[in-house]
C-alpha positions as CSV (number, residue, x, y, z in Angstrom):
1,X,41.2,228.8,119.8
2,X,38.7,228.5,116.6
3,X,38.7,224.9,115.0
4,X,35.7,225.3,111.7
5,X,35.1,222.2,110.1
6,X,33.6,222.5,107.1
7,X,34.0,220.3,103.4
8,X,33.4,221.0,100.2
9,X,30.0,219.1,99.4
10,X,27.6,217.7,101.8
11,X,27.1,214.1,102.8
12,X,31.3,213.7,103.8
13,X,31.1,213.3,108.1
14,X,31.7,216.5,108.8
15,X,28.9,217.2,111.4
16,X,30.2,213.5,112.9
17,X,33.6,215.0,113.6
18,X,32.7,218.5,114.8
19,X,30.4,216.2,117.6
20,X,33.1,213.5,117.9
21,X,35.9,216.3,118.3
22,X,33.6,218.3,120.8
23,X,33.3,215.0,122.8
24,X,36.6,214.0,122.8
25,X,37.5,217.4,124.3
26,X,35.2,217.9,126.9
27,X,36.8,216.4,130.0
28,X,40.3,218.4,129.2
29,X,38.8,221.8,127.8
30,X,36.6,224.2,128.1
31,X,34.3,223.2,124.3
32,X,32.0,225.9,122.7
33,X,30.4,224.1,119.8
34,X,28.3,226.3,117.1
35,X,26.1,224.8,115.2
36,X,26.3,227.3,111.6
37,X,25.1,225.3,109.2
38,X,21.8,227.1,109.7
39,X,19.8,225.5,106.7
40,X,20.0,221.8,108.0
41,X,21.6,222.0,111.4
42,X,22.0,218.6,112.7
43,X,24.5,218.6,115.5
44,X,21.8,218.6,117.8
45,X,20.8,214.9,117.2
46,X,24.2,213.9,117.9
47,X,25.0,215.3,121.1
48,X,21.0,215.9,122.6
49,X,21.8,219.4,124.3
50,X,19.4,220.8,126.7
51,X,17.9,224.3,125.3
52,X,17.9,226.6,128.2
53,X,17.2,230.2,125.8
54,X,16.0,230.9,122.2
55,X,15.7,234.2,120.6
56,X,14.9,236.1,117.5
57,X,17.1,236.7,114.5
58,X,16.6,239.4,112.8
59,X,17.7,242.2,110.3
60,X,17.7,245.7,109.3
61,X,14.5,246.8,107.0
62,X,13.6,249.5,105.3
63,X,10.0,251.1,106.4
64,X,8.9,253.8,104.2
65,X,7.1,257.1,105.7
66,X,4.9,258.5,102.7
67,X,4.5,261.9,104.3
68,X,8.1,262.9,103.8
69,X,8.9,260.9,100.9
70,X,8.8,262.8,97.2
71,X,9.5,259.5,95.2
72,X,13.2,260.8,94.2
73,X,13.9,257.2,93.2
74,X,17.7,257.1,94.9
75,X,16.9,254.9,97.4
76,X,15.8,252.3,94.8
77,X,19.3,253.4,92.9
78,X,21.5,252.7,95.8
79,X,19.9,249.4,97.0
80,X,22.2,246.5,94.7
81,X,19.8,243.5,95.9
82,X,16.1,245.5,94.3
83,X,14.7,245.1,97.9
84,X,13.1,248.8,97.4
85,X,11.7,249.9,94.2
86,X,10.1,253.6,93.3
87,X,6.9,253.3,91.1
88,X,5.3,256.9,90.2
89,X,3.9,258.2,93.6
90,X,4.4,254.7,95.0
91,X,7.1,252.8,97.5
92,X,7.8,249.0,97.4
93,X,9.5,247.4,99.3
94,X,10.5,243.4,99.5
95,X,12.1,242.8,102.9
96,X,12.9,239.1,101.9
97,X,15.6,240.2,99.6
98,X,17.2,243.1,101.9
99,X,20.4,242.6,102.8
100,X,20.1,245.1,106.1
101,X,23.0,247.5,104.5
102,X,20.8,250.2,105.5
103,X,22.1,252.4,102.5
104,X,18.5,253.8,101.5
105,X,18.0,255.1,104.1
106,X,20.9,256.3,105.0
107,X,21.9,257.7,101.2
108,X,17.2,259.6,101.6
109,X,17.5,263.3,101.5
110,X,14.1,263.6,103.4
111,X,14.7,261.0,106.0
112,X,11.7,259.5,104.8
113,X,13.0,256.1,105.5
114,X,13.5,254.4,109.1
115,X,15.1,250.5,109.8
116,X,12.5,247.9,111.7
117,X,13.6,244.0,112.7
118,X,12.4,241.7,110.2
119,X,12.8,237.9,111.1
120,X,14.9,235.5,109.3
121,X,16.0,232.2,111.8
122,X,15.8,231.7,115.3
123,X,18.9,231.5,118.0
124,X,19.1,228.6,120.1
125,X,21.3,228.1,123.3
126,X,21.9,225.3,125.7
127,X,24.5,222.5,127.0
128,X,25.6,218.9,127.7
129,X,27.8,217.1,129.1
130,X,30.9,220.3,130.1
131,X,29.7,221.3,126.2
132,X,28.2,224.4,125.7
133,X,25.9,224.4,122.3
134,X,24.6,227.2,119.9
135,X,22.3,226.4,116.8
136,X,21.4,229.0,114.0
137,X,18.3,228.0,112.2
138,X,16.9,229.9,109.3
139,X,13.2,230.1,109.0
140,X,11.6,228.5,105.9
141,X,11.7,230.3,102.8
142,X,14.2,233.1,104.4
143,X,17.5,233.1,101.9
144,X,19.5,235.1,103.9
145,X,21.8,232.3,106.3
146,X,24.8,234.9,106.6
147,X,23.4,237.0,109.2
148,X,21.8,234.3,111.3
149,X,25.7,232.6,111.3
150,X,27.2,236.0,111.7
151,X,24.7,235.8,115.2
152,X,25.5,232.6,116.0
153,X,29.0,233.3,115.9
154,X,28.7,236.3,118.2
155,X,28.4,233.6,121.0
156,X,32.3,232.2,120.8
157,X,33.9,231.4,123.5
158,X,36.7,233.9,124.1
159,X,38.1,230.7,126.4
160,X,39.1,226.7,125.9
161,X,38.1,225.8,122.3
162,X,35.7,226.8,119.6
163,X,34.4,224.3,117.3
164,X,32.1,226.0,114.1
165,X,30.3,223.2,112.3
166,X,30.0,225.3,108.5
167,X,27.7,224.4,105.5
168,X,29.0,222.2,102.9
169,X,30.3,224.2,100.1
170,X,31.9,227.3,99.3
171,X,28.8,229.7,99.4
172,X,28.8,233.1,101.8
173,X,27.2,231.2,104.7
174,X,30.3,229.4,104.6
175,X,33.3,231.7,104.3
176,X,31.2,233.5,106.9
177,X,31.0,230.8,109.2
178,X,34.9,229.9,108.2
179,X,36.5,233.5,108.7
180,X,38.2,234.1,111.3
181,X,39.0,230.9,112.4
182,X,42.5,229.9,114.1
183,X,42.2,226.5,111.9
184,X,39.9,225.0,109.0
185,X,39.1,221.2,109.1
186,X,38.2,220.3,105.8
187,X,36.3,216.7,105.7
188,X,36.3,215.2,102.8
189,X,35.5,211.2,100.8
190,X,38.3,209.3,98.3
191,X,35.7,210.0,95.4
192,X,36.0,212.1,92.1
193,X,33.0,214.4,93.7
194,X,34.6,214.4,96.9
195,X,38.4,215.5,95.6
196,X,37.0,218.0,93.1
197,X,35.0,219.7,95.9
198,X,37.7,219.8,98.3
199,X,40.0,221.4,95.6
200,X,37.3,224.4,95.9
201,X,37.3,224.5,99.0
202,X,41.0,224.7,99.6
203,X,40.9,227.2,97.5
204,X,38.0,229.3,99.4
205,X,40.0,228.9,102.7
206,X,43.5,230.0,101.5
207,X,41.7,233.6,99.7
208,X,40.8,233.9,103.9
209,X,44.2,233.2,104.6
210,X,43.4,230.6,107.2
211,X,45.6,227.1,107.8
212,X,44.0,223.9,107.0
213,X,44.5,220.0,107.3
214,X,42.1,217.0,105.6
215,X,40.3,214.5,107.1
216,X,39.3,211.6,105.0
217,X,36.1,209.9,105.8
218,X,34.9,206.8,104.4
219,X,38.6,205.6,103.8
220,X,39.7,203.0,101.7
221,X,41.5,201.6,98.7
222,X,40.9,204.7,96.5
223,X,42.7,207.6,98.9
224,X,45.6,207.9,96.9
225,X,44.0,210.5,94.6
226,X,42.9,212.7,97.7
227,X,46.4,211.8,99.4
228,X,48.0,212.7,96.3
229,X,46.2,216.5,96.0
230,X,47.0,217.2,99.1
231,X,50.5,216.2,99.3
232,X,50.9,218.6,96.0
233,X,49.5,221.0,97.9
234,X,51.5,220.8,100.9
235,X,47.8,219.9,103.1
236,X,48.2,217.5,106.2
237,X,46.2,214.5,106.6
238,X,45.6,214.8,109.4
239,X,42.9,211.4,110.0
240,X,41.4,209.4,108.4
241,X,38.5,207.6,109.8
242,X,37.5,203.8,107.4
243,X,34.7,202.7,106.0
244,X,32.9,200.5,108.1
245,X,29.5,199.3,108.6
246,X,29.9,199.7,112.9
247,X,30.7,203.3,112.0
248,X,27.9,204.0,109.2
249,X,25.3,202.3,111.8
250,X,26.4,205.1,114.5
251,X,26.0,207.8,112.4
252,X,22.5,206.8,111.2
253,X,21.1,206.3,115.1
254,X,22.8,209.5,115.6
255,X,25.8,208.3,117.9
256,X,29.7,210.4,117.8
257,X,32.4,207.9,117.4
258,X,33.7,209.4,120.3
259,X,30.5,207.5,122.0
260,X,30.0,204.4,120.1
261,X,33.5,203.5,119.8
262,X,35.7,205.3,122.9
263,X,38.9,204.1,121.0
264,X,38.4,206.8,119.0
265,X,38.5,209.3,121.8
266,X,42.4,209.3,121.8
267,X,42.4,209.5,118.1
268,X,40.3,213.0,118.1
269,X,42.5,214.0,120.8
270,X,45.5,213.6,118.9
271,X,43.9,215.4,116.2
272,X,43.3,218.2,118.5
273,X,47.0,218.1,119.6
274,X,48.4,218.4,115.9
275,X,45.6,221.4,115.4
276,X,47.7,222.8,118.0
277,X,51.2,222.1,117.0
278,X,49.8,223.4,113.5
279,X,49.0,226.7,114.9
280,X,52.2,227.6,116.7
281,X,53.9,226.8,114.0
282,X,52.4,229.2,111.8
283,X,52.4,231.2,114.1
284,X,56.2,231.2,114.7
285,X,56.7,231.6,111.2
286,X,54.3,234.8,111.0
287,X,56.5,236.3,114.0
288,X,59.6,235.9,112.1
């Protein structure tokens, strides 16, 4: 099973209940936890894994032989992202805005054009604790974070439970790191910002077809507009966790509710369990 948690803008608790979920779990399933949000991946400071492999991340680039090529100009006319350009008797090419389609040279009528890696992030692997962990960073001034979470996905557990910590937002990193997910999780605050941005991402996650439910951090006194948006929208709320200072100092010093405050173990579990029940329902009603 695939559990992403993602939200709609940053800042809402959703890396603290991708970690507090993962630790929760561990003692009853086997957890895979992926750490996608490969600009500012942060789970690692919650749950202090022990790196056992890195690797590369790389794509697809175009490397131009000049021997064979007679500057026809249609590899620059098939490439949509201007990553390879045609100037007289000359061949640019700008590898940090390839996308790795691999239509110029694929489309060159002199084979003039081969593929070689280029490096956008690194791959990390390692464990804690029964949990086994997979961060996706992408290197500075790289702007291509879908392939590095397409990688880091590659490294799912086919068994027990898989928990994708997304981006904030709605960009590709995100529906990337989203699709093809069993269940969304979408975190979100009882603010104007907060409820306008979950609205968008809702919206993201039903185009992907996926079920979702809300959880509403920082709750308090103003949660009738998000309770209200979701009941039109026939969305679960499925927890909501208070604002309280004991919770906003663990979060700071880096600490999963599930580890500062063990009450909340059962709570997370009990999340997981409604996940569940959510799933085979919709499921049941797909088979029908």
């Amino acid at each position: 099973m695939i559990i992403s948690i993602a939200s709609g803008k940053g800042g809402t608790g959703k890396t603290l209940v991708a970690t507090s979920l993962a630790r929760s779990l561990m003692d009853t399933y086997s957890v895979t936890l992926l750490d996608c949000d490969v600009e500012e991946p942060n789970v690692h400071l919650f749950i202090n894994p022990e790196i056992t492999s890195t690797e590369e991340v790389t794509i697809k680039v175009p490397q131009v032989r000049q021997d064979r090529c007679n500057h026809c100009g249609k590899c620059s006319e098939a490439c949509a992202f201007n990553a390879i350009a045609v100037l007289g008797d000359t061949v640019l090419t700008f590898p940090e805005l390839c996308h790795g389609c691999g239509a110029c040279s694929y489309l060159c009528p002199r084979q003039a054009i081969s593929e070689t890696p280029y490096r956008i992030g690194t791959l990390e692997k390692g464990s804690v604790a029964g949990i086994d962990f997979v961060k996706g960073q992408l290197d500075i001034g790289r702007a291509m974070a879908t392939p590095v979470v397409r990688r880091v996905k590659q490294c799912r557990s086919d068994e027990g439970i898989t928990l994708i910590d997304a981006s904030p937002g709605t960009s590709c990193p995100v529906i990337e790191a989203v699709n093809g997910s069993d269940f969304c999780l979408l975190v979100t605050e009882p603010t104007p910002f907060g409820l306008n941005d979950l609205s968008l991402a809702v919206e993201a996650v039903k185009q992907l077809g996926i079920p979702c439910g809300v959880v509403i951090n920082r709750a308090g006194r103003f949660n009738e507009a998000v309770e209200q948006y979701c009941r039109k929208e026939n969305i679960p709320v499925l927890l909501k966790i208070p604002l309280d200072l004991k919770i906003a100092c663990l979060y700071s010093e880096g600490i999963t509710l599930a580890d500062g405050l063990p009450e909340w173990k059962m709570e997370f579990k009990q999340l997981a369990e409604r996940i569940m029940e959510l799933i085979g329902e919709r499921n049941c009603n797909t088979q029908r």
